[in-house]
KOLGU-4560 file (N, C-alpha, C; in nm, 3 decimals, padded with zeros to 5 digits):
<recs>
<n_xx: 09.663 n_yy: 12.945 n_zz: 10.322 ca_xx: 09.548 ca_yy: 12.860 ca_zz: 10.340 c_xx: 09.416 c_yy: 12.934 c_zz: 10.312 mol: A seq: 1 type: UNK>
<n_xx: 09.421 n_yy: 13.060 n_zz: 10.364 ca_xx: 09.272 ca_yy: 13.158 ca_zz: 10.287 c_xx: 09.275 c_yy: 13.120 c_zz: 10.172 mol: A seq: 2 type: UNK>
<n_xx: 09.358 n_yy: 13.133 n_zz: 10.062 ca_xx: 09.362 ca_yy: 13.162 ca_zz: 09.925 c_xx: 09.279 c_yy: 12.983 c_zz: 09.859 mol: A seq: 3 type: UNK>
<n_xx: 09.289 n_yy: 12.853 n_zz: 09.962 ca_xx: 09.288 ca_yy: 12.707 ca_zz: 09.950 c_xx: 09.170 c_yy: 12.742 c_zz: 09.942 mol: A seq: 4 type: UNK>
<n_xx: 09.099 n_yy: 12.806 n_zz: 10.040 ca_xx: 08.925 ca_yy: 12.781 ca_zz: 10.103 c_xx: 08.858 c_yy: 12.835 c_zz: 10.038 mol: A seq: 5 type: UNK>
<n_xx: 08.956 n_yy: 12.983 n_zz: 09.959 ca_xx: 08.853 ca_yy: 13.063 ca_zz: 09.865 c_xx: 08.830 c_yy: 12.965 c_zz: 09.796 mol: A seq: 6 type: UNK>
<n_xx: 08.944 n_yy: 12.910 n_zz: 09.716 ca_xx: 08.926 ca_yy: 12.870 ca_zz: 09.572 c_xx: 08.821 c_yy: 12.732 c_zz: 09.589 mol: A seq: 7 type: UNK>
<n_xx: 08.835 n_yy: 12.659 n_zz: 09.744 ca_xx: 08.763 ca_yy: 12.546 ca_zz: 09.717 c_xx: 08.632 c_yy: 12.596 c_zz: 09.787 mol: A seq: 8 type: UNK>
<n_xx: 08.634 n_yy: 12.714 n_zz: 09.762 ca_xx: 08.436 ca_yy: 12.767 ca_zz: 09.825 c_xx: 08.373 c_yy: 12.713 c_zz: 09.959 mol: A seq: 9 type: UNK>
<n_xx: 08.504 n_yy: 12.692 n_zz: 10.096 ca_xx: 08.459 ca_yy: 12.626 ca_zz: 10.162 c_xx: 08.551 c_yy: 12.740 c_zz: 10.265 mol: A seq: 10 type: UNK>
<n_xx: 08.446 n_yy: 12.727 n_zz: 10.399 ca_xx: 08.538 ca_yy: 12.805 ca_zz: 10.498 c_xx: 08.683 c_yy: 12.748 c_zz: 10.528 mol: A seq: 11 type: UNK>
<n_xx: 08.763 n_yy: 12.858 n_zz: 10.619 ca_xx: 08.871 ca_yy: 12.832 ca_zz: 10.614 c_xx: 08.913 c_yy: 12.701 c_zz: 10.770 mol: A seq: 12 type: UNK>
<n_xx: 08.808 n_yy: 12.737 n_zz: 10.849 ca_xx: 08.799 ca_yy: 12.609 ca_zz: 10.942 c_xx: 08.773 c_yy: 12.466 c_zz: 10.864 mol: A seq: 13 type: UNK>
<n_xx: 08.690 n_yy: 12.457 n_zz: 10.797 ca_xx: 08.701 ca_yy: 12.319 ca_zz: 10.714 c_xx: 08.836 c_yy: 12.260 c_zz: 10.661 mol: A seq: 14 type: UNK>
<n_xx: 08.911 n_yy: 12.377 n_zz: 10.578 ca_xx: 09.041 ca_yy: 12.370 ca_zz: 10.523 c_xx: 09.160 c_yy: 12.300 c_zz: 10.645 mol: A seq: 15 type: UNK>
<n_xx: 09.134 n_yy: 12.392 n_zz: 10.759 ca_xx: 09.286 ca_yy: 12.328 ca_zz: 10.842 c_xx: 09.199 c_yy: 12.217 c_zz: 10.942 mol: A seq: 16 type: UNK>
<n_xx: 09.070 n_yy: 12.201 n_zz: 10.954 ca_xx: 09.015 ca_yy: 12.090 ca_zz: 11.029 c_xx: 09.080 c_yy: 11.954 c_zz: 10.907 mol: A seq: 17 type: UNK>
<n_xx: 09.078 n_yy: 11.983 n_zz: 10.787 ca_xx: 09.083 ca_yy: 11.849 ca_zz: 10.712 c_xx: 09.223 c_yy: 11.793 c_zz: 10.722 mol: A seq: 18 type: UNK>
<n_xx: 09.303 n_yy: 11.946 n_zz: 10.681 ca_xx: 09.467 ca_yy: 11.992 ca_zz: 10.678 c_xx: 09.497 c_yy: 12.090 c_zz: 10.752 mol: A seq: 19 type: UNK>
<n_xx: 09.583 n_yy: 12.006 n_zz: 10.905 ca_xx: 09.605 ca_yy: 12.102 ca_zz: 10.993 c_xx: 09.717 c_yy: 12.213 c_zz: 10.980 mol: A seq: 20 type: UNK>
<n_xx: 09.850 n_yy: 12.145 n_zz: 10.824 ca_xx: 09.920 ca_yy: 12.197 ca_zz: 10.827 c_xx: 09.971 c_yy: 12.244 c_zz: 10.692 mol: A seq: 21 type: UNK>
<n_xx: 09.998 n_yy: 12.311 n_zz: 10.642 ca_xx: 10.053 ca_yy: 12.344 ca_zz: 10.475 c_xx: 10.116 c_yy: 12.201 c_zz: 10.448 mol: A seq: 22 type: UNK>
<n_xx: 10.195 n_yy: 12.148 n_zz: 10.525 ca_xx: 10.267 ca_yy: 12.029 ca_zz: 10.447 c_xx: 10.200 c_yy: 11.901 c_zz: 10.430 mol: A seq: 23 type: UNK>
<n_xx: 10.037 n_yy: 11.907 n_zz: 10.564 ca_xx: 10.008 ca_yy: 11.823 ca_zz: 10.499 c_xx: 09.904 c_yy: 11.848 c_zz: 10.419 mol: A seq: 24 type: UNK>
<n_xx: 09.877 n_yy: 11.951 n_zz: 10.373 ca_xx: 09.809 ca_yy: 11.977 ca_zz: 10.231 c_xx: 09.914 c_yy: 11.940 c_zz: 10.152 mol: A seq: 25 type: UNK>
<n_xx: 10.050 n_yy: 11.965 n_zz: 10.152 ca_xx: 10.076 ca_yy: 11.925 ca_zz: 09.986 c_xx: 10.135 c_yy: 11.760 c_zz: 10.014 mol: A seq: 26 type: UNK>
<n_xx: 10.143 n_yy: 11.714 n_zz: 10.134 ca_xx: 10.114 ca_yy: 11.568 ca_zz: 10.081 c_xx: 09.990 c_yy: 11.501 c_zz: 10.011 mol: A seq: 27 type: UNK>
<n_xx: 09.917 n_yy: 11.564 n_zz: 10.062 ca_xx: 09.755 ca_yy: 11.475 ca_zz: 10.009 c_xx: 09.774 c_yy: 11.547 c_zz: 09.844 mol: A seq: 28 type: UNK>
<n_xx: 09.816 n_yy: 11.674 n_zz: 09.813 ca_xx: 09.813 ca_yy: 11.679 ca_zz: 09.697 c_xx: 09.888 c_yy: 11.593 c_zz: 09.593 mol: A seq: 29 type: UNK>
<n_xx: 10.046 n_yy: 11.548 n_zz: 09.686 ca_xx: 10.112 ca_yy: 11.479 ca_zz: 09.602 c_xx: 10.101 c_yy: 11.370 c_zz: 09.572 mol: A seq: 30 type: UNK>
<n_xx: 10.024 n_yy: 11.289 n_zz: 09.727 ca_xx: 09.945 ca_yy: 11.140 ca_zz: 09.675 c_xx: 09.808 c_yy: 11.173 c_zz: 09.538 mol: A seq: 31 type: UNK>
<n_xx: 09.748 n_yy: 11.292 n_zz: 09.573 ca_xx: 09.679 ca_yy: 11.243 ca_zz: 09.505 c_xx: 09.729 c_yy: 11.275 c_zz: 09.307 mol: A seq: 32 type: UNK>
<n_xx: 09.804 n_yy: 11.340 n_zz: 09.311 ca_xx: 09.900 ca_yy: 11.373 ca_zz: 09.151 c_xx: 09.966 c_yy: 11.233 c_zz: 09.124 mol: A seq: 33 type: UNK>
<n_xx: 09.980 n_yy: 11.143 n_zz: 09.214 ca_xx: 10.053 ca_yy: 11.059 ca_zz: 09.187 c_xx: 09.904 c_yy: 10.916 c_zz: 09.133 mol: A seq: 34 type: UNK>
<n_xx: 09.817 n_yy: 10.949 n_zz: 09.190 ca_xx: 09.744 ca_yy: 10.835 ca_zz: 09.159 c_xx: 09.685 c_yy: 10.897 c_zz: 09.050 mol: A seq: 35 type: UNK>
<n_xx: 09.628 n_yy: 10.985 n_zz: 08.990 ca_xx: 09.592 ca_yy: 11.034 ca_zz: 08.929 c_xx: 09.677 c_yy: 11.014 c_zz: 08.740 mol: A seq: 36 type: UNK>
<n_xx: 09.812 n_yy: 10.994 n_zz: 08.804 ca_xx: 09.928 ca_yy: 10.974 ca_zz: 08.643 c_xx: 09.939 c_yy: 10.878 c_zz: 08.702 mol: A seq: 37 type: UNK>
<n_xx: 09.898 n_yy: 10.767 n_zz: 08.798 ca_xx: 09.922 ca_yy: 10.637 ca_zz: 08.746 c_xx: 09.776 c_yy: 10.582 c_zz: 08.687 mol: A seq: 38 type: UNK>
<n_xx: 09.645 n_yy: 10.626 n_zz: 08.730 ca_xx: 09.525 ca_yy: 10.583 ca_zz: 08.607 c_xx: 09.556 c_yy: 10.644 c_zz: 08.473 mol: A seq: 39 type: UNK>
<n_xx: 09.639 n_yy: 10.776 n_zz: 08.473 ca_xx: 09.608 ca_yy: 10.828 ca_zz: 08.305 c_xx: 09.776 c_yy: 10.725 c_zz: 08.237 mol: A seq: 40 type: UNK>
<n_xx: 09.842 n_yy: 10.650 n_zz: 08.304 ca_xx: 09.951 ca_yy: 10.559 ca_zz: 08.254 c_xx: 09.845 c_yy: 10.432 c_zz: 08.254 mol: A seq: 41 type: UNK>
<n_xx: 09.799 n_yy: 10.373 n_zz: 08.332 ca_xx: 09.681 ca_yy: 10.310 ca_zz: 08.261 c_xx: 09.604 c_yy: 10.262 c_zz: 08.175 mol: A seq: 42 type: UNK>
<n_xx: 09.541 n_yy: 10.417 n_zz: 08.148 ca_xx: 09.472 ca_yy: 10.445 ca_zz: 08.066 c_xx: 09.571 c_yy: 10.417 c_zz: 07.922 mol: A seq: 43 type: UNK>
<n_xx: 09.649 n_yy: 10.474 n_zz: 07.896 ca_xx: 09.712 ca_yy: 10.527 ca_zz: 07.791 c_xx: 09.748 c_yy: 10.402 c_zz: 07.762 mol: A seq: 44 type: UNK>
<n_xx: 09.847 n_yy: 10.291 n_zz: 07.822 ca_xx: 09.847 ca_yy: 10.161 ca_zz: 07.827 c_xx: 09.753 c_yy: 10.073 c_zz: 07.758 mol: A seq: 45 type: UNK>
<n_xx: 09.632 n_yy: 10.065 n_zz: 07.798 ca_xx: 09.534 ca_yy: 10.019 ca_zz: 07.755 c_xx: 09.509 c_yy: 10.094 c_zz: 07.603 mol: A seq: 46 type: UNK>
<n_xx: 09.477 n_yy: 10.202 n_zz: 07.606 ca_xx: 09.459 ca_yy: 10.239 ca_zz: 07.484 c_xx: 09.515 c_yy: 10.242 c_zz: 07.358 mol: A seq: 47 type: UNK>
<n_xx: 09.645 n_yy: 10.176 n_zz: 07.383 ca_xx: 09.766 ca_yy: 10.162 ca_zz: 07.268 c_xx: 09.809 c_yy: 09.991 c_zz: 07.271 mol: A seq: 48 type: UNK>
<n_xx: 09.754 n_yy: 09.946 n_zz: 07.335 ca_xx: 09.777 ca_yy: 09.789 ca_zz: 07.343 c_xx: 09.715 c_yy: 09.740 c_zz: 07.254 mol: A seq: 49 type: UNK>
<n_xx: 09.802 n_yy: 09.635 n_zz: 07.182 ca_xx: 09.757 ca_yy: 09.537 ca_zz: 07.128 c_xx: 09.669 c_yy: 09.469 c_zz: 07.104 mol: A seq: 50 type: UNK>
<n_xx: 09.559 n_yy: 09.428 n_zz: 07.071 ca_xx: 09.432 ca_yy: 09.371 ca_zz: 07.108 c_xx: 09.419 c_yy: 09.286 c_zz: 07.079 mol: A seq: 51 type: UNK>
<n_xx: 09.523 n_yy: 09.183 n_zz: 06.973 ca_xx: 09.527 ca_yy: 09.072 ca_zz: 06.888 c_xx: 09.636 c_yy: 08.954 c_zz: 06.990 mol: A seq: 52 type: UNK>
<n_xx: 09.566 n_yy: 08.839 n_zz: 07.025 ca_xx: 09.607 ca_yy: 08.778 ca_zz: 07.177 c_xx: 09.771 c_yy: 08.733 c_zz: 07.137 mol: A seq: 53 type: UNK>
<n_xx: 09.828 n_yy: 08.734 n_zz: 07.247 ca_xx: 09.990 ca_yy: 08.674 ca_zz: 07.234 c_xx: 09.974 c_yy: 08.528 c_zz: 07.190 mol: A seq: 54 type: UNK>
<n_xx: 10.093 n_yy: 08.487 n_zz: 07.115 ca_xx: 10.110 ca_yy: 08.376 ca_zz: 07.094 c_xx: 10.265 c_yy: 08.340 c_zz: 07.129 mol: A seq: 55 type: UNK>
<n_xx: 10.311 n_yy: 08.259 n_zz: 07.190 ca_xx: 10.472 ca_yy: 08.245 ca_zz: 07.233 c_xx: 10.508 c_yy: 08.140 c_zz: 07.095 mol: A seq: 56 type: UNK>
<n_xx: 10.618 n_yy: 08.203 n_zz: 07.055 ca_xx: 10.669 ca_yy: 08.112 ca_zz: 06.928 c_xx: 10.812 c_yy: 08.040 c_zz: 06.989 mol: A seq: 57 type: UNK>
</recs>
């Protein structure tokens, strides 16, 4: 958890006040990896779609 606070330039009381425990630091990391590849699936979605409207034949 030192090595968390260095890198996020914040004391290390901030770090386990936010995340009291290693595991739940890497939950919040894994929610947030997970929302993160579902905007860039999204994204990518949108950006390769079709743009010319459906027509049902």
């Amino acid at each position: 958890m030192p090595e968390v606070a260095r890198a996020a330039g914040v004391g290390i009381g901030t770090v386990y006040r936010r995340f009291p425990t290693r595991q739940t630091l890497a939950r919040y990391l894994r929610h947030v990896g997970q929302v993160l590849c579902g905007d860039r699936r999204r994204f990518v979605d949108l950006a390769f779609a079709d743009p010319r409207p459906r027509t049902d034949s």
